[in-house]
C-alpha positions in Angstrom: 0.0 0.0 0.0 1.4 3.3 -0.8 2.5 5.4 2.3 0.2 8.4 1.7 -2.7 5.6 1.9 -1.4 4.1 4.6 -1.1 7.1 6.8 -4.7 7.7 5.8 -6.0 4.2 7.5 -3.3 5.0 10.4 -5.4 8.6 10.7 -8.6 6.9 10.5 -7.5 4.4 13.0 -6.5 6.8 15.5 -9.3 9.5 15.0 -11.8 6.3 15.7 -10.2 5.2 18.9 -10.0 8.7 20.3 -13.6 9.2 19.4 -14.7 5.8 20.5 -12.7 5.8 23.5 -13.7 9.0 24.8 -17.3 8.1 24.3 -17.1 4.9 26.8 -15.4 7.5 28.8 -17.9 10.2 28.9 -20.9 7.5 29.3 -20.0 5.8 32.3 -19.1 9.5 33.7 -22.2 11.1 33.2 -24.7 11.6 35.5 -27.6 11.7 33.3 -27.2 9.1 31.2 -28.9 5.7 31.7 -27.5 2.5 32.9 -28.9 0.9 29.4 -27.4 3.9 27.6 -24.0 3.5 28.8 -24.2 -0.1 28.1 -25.3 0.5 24.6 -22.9 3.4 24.2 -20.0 0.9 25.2 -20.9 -2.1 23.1 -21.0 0.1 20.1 -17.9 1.8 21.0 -16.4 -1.9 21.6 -17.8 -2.4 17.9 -15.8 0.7 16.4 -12.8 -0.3 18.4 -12.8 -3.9 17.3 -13.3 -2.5 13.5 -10.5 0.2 14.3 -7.9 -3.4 15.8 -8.7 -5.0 12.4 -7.8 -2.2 10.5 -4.2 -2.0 12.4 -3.9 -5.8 11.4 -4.6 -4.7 8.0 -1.8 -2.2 8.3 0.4 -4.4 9.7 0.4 -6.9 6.7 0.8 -4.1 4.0 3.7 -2.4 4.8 5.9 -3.8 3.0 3.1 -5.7 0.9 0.8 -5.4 -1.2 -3.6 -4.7 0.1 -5.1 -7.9 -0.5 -8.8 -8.6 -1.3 -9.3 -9.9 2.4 -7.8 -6.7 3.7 -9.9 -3.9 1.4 -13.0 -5.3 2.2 -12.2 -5.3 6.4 -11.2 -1.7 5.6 -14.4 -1.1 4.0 -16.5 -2.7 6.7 -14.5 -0.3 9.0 -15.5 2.7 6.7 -19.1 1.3 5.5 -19.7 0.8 9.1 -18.0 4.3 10.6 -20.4 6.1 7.8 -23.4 4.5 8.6 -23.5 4.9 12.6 -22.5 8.7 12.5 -25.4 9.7 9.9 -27.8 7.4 12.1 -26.0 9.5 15.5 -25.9 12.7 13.6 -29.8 12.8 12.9 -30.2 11.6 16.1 -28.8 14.1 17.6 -29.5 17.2 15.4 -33.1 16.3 16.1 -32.2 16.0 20.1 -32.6 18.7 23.0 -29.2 19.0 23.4 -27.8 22.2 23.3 -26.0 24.0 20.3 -22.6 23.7 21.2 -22.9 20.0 22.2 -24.7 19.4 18.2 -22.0 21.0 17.0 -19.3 19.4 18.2 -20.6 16.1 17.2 -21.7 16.9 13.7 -17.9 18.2 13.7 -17.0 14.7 14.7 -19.3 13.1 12.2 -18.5 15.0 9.5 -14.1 14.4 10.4 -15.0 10.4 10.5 -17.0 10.0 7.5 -14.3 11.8 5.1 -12.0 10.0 6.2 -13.9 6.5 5.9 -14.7 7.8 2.3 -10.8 8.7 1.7 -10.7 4.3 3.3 -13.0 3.0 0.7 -11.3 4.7 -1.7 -8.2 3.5 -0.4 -9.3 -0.4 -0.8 -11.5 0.1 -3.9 -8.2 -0.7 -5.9 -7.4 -4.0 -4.4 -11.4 -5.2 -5.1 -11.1 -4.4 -8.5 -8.0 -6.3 -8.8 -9.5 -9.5 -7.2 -12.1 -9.0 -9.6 -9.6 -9.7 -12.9 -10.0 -5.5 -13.8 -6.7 -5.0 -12.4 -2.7 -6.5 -12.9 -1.3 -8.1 -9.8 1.5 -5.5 -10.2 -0.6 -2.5 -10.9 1.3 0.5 -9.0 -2.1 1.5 -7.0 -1.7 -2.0 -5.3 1.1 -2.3 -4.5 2.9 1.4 -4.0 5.4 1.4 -6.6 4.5 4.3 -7.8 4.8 5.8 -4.6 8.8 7.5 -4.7 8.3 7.0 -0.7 8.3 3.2 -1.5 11.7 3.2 -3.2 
């Protein structure tokens, strides 16, 4: 994987746990939040976490080769997944009683976490088009030899 793509999932991977971590954080904290809330809010932040880990495997494997089929689509689910739960939480919460600032924030956060799962999937579209036959085996955007960084 080339490094600029790399460093993307490496950004993604870090902006996810600080997000997800600070979330179980502020749940169990809070004073108005439900016991069933925080639970909830935990398990899906375990979820995110867990999908964040698999992504680090992912990186792991491609430094020094090439994204394989296996490995796109785990960073898709990561990305699929990361898009999917902020628009649900970002509805939910635009349509909440909470106050400005706090809708801000977390549309800011929202907004950060789906780009960057978009910049992901685009990331590992490559790699599924080259399991699908479209694609050489030693097409550059596979395997970063196009990349000067990768010399």
């Amino acid at each position: 994987m080339p490094r600029r793509a790399w460093a993307l999932v490496a950004a993604f991977v870090a902006w996810t746990a600080f997000v997800w971590v600070n979330r179980i954080s502020n749940a169990w904290s809070s004073d108005t939040e439900t016991t069933g809330g925080k639970v909830f809010s935990t398990v899906l932040s375990g979820v995110m976490l867990a999908l964040a880990v698999a992504a680090v495997v992912v990186l792991v494997r491609t430094w020094r080769e090439p994204l394989t089929a296996a490995g796109a689509r785990v960073l898709q689910l990561f990305a699929g997944v990361t898009a999917v739960v902020w628009v649900v939480r970002g509805v939910q919460i635009a349509v909440s009683d909470h106050e400005v600032g706090f809708k801000v924030v977390h549309v800011a956060l929202g907004v950060i976490s789906i780009a960057l799962a978009a910049g992901v999937w685009r990331v590992a579209a490559p790699a599924l088009r080259g399991a699908g036959g479209r694609s050489r085996p030693g097409d550059p955007a596979l395997t970063g030899a196009g990349d000067p960084a990768r010399r």
